[in-house]
Structure formats: C-alpha cells, structure tokens
Residue frames as a rotation matrix with the C-alpha (Angstrom) as fourth column:
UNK 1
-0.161 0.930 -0.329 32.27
-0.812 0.064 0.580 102.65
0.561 0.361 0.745 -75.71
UNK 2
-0.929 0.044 0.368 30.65
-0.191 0.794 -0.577 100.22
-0.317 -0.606 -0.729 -72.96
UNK 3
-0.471 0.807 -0.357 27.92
-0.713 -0.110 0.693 97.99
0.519 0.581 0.627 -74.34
UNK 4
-0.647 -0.008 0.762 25.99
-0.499 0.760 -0.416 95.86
-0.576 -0.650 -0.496 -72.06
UNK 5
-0.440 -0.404 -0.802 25.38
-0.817 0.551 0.170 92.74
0.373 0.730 -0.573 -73.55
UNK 6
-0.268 0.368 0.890 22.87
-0.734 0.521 -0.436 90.06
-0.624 -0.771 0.130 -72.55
UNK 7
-0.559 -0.046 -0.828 22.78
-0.643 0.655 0.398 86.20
0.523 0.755 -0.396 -74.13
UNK 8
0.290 0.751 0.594 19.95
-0.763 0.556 -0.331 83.77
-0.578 -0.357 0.734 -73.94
UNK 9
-0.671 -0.387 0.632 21.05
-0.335 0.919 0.207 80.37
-0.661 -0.072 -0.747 -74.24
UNK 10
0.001 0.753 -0.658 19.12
-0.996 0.057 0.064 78.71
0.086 0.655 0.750 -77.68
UNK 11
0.620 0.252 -0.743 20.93
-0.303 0.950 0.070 75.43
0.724 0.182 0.665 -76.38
UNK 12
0.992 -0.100 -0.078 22.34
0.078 -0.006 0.997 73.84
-0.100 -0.995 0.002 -73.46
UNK 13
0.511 -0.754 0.412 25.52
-0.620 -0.656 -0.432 75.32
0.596 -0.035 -0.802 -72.41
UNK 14
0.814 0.067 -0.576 27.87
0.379 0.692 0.615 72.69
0.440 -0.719 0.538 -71.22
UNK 15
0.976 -0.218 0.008 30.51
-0.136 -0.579 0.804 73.34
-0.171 -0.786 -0.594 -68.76
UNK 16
0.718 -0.631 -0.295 34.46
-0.115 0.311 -0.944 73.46
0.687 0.711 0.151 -69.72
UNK 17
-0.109 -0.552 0.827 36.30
-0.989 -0.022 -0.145 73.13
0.098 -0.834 -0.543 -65.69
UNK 18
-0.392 -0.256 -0.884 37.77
0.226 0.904 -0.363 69.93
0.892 -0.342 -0.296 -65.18
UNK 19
0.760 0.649 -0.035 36.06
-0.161 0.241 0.957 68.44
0.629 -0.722 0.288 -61.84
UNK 20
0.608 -0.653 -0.451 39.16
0.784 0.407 0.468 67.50
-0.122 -0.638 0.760 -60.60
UNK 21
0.992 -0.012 -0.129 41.45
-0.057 -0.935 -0.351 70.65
-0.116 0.355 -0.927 -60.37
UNK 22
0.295 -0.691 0.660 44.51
0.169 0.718 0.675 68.20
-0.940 -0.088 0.329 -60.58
UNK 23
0.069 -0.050 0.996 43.67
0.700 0.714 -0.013 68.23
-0.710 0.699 0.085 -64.16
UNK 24
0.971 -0.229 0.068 43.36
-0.204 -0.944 -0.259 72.02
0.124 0.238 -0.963 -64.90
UNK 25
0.686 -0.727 -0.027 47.19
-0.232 -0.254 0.939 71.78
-0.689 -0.638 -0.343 -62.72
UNK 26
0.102 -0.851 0.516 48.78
-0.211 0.488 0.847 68.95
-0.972 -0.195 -0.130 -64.76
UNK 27
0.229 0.436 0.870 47.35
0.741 0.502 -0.446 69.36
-0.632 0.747 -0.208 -68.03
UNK 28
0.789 0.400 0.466 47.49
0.608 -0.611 -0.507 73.21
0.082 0.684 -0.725 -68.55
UNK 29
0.852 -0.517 -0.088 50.44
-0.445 -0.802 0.399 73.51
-0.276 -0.300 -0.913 -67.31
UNK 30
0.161 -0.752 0.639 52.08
0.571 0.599 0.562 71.39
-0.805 0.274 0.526 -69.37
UNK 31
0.143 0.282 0.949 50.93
0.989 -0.080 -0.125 73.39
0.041 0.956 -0.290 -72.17
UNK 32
0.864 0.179 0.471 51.14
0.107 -0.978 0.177 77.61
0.493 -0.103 -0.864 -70.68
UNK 33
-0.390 -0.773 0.501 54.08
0.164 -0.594 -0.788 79.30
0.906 -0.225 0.358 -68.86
UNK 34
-0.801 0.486 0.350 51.92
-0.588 -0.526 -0.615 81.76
-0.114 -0.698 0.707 -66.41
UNK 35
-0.567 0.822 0.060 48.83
0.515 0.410 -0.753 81.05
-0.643 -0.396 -0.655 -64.83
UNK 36
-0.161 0.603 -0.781 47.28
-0.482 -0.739 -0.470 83.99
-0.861 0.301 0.410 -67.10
UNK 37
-0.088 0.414 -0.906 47.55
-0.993 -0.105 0.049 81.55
-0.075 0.904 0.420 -70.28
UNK 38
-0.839 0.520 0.163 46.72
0.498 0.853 -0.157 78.29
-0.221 -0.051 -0.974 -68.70
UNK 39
-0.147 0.989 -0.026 43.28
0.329 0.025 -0.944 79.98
-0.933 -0.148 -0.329 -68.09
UNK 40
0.325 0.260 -0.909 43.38
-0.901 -0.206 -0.381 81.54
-0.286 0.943 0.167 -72.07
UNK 41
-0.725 -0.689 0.004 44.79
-0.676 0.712 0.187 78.51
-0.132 0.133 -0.982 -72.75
UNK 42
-0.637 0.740 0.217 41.14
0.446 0.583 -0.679 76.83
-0.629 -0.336 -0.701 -71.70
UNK 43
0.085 0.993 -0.079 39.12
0.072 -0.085 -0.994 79.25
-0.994 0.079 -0.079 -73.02
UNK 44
-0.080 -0.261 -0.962 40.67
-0.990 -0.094 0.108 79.31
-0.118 0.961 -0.251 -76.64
UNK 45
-0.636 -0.382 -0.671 40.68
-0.723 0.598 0.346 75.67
0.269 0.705 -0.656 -77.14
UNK 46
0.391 0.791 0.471 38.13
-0.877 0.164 0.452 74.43
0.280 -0.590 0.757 -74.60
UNK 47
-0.258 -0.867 0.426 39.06
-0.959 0.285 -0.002 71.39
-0.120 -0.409 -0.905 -72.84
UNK 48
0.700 0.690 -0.184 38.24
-0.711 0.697 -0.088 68.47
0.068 0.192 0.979 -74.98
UNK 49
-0.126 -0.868 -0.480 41.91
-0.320 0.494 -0.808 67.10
0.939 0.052 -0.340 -74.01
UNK 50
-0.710 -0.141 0.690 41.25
-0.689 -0.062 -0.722 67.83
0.145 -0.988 -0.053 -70.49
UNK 51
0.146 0.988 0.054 37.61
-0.988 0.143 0.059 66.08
0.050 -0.062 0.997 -70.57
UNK 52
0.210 -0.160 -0.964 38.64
-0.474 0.846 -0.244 62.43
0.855 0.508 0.102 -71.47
UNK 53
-0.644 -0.593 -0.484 39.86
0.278 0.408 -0.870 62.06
0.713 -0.694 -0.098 -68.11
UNK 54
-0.867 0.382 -0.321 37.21
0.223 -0.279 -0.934 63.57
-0.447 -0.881 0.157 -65.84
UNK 55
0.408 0.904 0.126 33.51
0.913 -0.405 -0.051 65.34
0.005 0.136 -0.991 -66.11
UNK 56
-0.781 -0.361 0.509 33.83
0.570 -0.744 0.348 68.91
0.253 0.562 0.788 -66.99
UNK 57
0.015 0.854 -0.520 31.79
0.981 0.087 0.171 71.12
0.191 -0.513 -0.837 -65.05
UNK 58
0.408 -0.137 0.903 30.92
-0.022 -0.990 -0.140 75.17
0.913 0.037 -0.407 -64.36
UNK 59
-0.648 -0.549 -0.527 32.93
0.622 0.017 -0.783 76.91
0.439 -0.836 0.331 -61.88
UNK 60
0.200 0.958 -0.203 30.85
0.739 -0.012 0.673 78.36
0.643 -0.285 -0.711 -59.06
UNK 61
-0.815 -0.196 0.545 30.56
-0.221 -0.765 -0.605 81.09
0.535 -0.614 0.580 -56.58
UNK 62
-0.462 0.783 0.417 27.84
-0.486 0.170 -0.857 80.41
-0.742 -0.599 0.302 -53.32
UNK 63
-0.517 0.360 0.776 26.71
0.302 0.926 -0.228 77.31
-0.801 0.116 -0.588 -55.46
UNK 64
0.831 0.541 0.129 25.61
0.103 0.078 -0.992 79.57
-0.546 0.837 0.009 -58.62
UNK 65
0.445 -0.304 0.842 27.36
0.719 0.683 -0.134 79.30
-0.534 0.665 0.522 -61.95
UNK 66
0.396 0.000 -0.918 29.54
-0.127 -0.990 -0.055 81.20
-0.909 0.139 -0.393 -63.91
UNK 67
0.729 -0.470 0.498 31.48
0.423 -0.263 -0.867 82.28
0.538 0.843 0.007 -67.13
UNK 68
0.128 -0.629 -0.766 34.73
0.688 -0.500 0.526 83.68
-0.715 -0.594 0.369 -67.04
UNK 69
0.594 0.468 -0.654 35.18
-0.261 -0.657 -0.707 87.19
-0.761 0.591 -0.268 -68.88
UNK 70
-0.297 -0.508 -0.808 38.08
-0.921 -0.070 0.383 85.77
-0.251 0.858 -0.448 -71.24
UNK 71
-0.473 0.418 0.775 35.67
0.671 0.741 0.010 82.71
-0.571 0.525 -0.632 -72.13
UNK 72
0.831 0.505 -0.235 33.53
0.226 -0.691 -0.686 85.91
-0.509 0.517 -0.689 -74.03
UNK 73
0.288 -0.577 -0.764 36.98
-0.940 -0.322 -0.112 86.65
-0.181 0.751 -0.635 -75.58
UNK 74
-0.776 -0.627 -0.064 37.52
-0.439 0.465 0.769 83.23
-0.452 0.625 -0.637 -76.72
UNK 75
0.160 0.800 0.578 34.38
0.591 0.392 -0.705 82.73
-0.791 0.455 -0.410 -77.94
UNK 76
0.767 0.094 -0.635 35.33
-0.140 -0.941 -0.308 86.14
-0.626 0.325 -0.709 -80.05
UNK 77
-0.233 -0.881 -0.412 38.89
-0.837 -0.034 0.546 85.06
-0.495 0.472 -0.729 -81.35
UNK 78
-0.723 0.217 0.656 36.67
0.394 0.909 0.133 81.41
-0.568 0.355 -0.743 -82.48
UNK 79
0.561 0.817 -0.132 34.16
0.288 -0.342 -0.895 83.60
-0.776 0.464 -0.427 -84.19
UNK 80
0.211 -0.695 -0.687 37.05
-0.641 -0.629 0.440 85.73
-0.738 0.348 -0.578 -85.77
UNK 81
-0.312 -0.882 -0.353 38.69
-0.734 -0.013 0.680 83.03
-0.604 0.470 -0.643 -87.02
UNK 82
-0.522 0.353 0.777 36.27
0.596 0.802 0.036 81.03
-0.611 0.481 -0.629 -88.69
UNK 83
0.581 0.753 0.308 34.69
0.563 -0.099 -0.821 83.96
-0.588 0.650 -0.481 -90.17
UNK 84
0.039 -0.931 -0.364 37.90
-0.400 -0.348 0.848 85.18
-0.916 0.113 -0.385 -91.25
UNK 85
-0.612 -0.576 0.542 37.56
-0.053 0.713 0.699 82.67
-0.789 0.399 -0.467 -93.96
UNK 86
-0.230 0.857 0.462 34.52
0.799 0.437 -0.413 83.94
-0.556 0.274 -0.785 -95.19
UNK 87
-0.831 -0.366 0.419 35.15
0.524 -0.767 0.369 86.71
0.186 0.527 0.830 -98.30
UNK 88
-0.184 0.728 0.661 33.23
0.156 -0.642 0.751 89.99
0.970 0.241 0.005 -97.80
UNK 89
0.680 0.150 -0.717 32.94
0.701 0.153 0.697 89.60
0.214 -0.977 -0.001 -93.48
UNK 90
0.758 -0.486 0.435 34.23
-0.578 -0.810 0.101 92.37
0.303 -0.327 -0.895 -91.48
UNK 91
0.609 -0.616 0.500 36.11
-0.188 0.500 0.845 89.65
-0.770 -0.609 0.189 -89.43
UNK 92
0.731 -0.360 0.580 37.94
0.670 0.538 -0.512 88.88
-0.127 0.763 0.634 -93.14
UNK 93
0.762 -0.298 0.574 39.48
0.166 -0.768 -0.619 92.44
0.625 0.567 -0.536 -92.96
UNK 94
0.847 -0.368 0.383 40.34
-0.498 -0.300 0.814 92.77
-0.185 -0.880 -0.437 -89.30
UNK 95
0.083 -0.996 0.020 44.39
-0.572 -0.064 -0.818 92.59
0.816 0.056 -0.575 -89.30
UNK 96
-0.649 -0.760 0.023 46.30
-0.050 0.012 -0.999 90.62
0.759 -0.650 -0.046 -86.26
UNK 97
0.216 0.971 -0.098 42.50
0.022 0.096 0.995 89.69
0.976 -0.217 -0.001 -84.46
UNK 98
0.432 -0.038 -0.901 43.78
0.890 0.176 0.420 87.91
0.143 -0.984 0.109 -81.02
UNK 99
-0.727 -0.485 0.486 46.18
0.474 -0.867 -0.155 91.33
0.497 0.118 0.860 -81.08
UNK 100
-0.636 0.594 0.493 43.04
0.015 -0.629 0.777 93.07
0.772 0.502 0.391 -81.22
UNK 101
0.218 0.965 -0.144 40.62
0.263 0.084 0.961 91.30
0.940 -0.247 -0.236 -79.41
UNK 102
0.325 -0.303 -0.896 43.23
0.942 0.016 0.336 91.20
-0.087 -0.953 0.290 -76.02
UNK 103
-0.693 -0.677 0.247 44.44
0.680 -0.728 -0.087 94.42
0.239 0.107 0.965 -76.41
UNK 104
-0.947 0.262 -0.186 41.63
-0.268 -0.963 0.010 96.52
-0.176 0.060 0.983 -76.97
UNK 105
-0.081 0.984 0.158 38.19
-0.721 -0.167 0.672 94.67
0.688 -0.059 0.724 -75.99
UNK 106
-0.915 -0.402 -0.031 37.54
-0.176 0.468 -0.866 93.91
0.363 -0.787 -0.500 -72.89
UNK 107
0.075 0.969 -0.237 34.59
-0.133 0.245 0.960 92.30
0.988 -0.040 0.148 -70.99
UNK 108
-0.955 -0.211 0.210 33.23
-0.166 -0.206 -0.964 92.74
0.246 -0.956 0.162 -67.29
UNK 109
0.614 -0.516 0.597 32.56
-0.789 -0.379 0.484 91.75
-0.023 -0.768 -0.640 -64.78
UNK 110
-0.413 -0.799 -0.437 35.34
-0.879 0.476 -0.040 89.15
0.240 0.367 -0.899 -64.69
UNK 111
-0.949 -0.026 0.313 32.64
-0.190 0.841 -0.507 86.66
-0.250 -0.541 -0.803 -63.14
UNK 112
-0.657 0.735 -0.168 29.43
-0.617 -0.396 0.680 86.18
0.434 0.550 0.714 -65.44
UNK 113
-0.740 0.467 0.485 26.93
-0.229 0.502 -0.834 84.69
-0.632 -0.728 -0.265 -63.49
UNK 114
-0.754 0.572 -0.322 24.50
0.036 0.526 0.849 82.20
0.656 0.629 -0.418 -65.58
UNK 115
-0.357 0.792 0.495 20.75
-0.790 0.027 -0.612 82.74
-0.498 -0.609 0.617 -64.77
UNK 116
-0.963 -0.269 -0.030 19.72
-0.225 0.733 0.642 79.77
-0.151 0.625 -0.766 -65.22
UNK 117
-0.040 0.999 -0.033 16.30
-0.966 -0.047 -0.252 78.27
-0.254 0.022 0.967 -66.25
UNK 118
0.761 0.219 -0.611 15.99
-0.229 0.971 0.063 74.82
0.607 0.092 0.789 -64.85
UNK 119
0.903 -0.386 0.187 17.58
0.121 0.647 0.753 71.97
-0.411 -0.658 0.631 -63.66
UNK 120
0.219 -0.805 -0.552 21.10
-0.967 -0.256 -0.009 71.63
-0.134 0.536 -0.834 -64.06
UNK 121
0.957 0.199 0.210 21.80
-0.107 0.917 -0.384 68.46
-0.269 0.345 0.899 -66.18
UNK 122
0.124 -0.815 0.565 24.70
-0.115 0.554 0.824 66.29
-0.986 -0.167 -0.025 -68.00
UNK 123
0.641 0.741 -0.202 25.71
-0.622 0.346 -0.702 65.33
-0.450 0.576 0.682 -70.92
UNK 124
0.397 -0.177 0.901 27.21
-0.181 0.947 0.265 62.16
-0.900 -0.268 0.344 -72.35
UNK 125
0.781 -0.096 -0.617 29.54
-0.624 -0.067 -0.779 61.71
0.034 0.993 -0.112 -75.88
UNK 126
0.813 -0.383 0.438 31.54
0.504 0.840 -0.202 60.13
-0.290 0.385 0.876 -77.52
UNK 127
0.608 -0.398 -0.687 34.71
-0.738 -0.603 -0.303 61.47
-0.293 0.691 -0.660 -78.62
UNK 128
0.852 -0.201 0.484 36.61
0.400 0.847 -0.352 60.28
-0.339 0.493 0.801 -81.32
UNK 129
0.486 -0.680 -0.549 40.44
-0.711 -0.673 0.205 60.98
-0.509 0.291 -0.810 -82.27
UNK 130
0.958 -0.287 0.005 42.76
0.286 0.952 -0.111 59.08
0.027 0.108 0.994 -84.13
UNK 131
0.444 -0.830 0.338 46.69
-0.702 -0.088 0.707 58.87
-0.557 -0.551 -0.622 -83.34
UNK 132
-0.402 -0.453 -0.795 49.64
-0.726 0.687 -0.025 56.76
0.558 0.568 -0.605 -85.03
UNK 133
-0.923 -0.312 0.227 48.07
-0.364 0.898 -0.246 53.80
-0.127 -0.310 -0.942 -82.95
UNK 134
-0.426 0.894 0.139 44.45
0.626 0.180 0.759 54.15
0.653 0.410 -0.636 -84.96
UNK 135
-0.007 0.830 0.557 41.27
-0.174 -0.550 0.817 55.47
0.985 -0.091 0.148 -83.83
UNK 136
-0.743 -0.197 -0.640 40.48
0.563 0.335 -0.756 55.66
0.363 -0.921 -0.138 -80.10
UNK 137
0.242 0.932 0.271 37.29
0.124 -0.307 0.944 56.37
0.962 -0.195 -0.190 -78.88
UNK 138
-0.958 0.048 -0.282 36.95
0.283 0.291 -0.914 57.69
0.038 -0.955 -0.293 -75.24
UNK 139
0.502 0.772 0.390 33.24
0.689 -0.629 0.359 59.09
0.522 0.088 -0.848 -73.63
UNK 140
-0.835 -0.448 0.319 33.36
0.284 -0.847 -0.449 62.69
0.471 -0.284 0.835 -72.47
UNK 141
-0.175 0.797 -0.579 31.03
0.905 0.361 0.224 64.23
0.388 -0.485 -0.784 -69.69
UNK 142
-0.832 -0.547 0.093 29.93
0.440 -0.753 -0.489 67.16
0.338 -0.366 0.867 -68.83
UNK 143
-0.470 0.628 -0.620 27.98
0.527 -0.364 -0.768 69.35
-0.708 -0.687 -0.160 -66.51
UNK 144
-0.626 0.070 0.776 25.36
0.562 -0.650 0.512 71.48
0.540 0.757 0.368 -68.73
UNK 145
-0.658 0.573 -0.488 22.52
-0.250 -0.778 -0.577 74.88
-0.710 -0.257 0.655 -68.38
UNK 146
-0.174 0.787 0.592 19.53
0.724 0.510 -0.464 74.44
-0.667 0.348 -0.659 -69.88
UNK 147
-0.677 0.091 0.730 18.53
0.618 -0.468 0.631 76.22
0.399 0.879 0.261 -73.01
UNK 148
0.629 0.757 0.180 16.79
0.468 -0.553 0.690 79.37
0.621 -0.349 -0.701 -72.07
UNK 149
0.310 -0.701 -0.642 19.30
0.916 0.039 0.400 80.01
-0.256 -0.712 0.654 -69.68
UNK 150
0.853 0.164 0.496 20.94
0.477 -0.633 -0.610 83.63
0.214 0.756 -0.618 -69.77
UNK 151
0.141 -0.742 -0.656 23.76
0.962 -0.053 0.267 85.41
-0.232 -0.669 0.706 -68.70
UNK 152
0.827 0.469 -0.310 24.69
0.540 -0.816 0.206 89.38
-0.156 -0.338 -0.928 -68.56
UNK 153
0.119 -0.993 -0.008 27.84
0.844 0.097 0.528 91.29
-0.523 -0.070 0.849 -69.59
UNK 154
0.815 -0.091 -0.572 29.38
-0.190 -0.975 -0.116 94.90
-0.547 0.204 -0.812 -70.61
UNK 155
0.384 -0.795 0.470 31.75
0.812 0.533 0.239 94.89
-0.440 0.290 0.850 -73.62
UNK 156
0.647 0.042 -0.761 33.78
0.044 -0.999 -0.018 97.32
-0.761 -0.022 -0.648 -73.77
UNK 157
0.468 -0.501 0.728 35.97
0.884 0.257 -0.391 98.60
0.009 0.826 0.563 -76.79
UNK 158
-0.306 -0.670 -0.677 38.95
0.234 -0.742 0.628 101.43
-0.923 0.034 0.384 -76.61
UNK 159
-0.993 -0.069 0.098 37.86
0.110 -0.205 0.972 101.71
-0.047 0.976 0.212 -80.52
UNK 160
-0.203 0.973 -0.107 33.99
-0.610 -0.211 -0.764 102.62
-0.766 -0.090 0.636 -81.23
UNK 161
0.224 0.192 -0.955 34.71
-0.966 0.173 -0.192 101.25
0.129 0.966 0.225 -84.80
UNK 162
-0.741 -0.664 0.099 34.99
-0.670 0.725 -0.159 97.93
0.034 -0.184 -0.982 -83.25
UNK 163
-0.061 0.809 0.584 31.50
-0.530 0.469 -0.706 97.42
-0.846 -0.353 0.400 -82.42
UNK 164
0.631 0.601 -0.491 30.05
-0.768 0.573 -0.285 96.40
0.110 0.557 0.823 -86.42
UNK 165
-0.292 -0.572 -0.767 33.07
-0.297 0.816 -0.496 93.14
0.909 0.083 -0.408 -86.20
UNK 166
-0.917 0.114 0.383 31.80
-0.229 0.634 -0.738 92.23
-0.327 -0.765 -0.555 -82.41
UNK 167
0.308 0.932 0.194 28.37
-0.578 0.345 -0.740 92.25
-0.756 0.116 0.644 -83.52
UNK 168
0.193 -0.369 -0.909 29.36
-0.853 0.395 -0.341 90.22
0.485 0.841 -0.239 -86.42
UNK 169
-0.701 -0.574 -0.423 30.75
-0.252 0.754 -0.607 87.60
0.668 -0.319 -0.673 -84.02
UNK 170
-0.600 0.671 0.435 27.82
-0.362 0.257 -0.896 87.98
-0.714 -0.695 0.089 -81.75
UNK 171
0.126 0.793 -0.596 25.64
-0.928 -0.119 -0.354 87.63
-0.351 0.598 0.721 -84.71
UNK 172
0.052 0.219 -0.974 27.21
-0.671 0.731 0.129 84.20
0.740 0.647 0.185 -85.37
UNK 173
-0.853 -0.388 0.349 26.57
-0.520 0.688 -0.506 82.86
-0.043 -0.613 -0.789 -82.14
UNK 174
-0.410 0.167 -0.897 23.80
-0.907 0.028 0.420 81.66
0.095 0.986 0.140 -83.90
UNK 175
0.587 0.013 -0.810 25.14
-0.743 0.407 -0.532 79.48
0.323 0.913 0.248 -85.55
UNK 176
0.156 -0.907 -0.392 27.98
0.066 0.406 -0.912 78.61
0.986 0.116 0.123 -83.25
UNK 177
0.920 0.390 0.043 28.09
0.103 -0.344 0.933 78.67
0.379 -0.854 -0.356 -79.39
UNK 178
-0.073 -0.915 0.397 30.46
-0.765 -0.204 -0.611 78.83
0.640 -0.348 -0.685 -76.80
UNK 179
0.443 -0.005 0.897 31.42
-0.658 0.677 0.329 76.23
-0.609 -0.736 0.297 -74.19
UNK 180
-0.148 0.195 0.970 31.57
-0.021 0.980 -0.200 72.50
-0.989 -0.050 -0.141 -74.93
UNK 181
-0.240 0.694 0.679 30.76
0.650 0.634 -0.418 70.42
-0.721 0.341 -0.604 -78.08
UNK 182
0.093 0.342 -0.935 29.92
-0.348 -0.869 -0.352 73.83
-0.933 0.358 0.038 -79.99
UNK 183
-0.835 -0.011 -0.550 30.80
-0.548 0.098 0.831 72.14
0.045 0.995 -0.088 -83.39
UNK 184
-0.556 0.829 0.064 26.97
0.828 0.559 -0.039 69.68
-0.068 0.031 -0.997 -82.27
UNK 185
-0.232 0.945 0.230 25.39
0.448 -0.106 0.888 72.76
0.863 0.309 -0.399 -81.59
UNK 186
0.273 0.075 -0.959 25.76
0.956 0.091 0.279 73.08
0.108 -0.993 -0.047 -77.79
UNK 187
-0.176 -0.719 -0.673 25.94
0.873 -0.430 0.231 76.76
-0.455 -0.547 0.703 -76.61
UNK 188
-0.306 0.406 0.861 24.04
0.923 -0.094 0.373 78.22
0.233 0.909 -0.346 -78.95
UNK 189
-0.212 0.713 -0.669 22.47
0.708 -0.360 -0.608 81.76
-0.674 -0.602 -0.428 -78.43
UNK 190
0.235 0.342 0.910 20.62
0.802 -0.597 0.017 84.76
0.549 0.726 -0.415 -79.47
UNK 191
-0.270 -0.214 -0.939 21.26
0.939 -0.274 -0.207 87.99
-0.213 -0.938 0.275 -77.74
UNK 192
0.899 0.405 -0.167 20.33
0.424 -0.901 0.096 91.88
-0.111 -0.157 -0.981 -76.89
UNK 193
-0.359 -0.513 -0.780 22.79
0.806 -0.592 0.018 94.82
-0.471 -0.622 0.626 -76.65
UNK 194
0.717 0.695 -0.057 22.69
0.697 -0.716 0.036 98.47
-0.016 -0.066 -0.998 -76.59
UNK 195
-0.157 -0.891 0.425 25.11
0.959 -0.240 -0.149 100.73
0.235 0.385 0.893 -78.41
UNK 196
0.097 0.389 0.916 23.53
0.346 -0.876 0.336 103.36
0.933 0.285 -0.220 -77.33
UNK 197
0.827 0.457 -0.328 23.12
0.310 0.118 0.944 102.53
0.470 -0.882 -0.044 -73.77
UNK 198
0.034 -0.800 0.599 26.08
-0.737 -0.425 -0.526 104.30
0.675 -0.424 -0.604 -70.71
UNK 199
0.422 0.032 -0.906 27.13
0.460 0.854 0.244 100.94
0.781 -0.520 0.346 -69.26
C-alpha cells in the first residue's frame, strides 16, 4: 500500500542540521557506531544537545530545503510513543513499534523538499537543563519555514493494516510537530492523504 501524503505546516518548522558539520561529526559520533544511526540518531532525538553550540539549520539541495525520509519516521516512533501511553489508542496496542516502524514503513523520496511560503526566518530560545553543577541556561538558534509551508511524501506500508496507527500518528501532528522545539508548538501540521490513491 503506497499513500501519498502531503503536510501543511500550522507552525513554523524549525530546522534540526547543525551549521557547522563538525558538530553533526563530533557529537553524533560520539553517540552511533555507523553513519546510518548517527543520522536516526538526529532524527529520533532531534538535536537539542547539538544546538547549544551552533544555529541549527535545514539541509539543502540547489539552495531549496529539505526533510529527510527517516525524520517522517522519527516523527512516527515520537508519535508512537507518547501515544502509547494513552489507554484505548491503536499506538497502545502496537507491539515492538521502532521494530515496526523501520522494518515495515517506509517513506520516499529520501529527500522531501519543503515548499515553502515566505521568507525564511530564525528563531531564538532559551534552553534550560540542570546537571550536578545546578541549572544552566544556554540560548539555542535556529533556522525556521514559515507556517503555511508544505511538503509532499509517499508512505508506504508492507502491511495495509498499518495505515489506521499511521493515521493515528498523523492525526496527532496536531497537536505535536516535528523538527525543533515541538514540545512549544513548533512544527505543527494538518495534512491530506489518499488510501485509495496508486502512488
């Protein structure tokens, strides 16, 4: 089953690629083995470690923006598991999820080009952690897409009976976005697909 799949940005979408690619090098590879789970490695945890140190920014292709396709599966395995927690949710039943989601749903093309609408802008925070040596504030920056913004994509599923749990997970991007910051709000969307449709 191939469903193409098309999100409109309800808020700005900020960007998770370290500016410096030093910091992708020396950060995620402190933390992954293979080059394949530095980059899951980003899109499962976004990179509010990586950010403190630099501006955070989309990665490009001839000077327009993209998504990668396993930022759409970790936006899926962060839906999962927060709605995992929520009795009565398909995502509450679904057995061994990441299993699942890598295994046997898969999104293309592997470069999602953001149409954007507007300027591309910034934005400016605060983050706040604390550590055995107290609280420590740094600011965090990042590159963002204006709301409205949209972006295009075919998810496919080896299982048909997979679709009512992705919608489910699309259905709470909502509530929840992807990218950046998503616990403010950032990343928000609403979106289209077609189960019906021969991607």
């Amino acid at each position: 089953m191939k469903i193409p799949v098309t999100l409109t940005f309800t808020e700005e979408l900020l960007g998770t690629a370290a500016a410096d690619p030093q910091i992708h090098t020396e950060f995620i590879a402190s933390r992954a083995p293979d080059a394949k789970s530095r980059e899951q490695e980003i899109a499962e945890r976004g990179a509010e470690e990586v950010e403190v140190r630099g501006m955070s920014v989309f990665p490009r292709e001839r000077g327009q923006p993209f998504l990668y396709d396993y930022q759409i599966k970790g936006f899926f395995k962060d839906a999962c598991s927060c709605l995992a927690r929520v009795p009565n949710t398909k995502s509450s039943k679904l057995k061994a999820y990441r299993k699942v989601i890598d295994g046997t749903i898969f999104i293309a093309p592997r470069k999602i080009f953001i149409q954007t609408k507007g300027e591309i802008g910034d934005c400016q925070r605060p983050l706040r952690a604390s550590g055995p040596q107290g609280e420590r504030v740094a600011l965090a920056h990042s590159e963002t897409v204006p709301a409205g913004s949209r972006v295009e994509f075919v998810v496919e599923l080896l299982d048909d009976n997979q679709w009512p749990v992705v919608k489910e997970w699309l259905d709470y991007g909502r509530l929840r976005g992807i990218g950046q910051w998503r616990n403010s709000g950032k990343g928000r969307f609403t979106y289209k697909a077609d189960a019906k449709a021969k991607a």
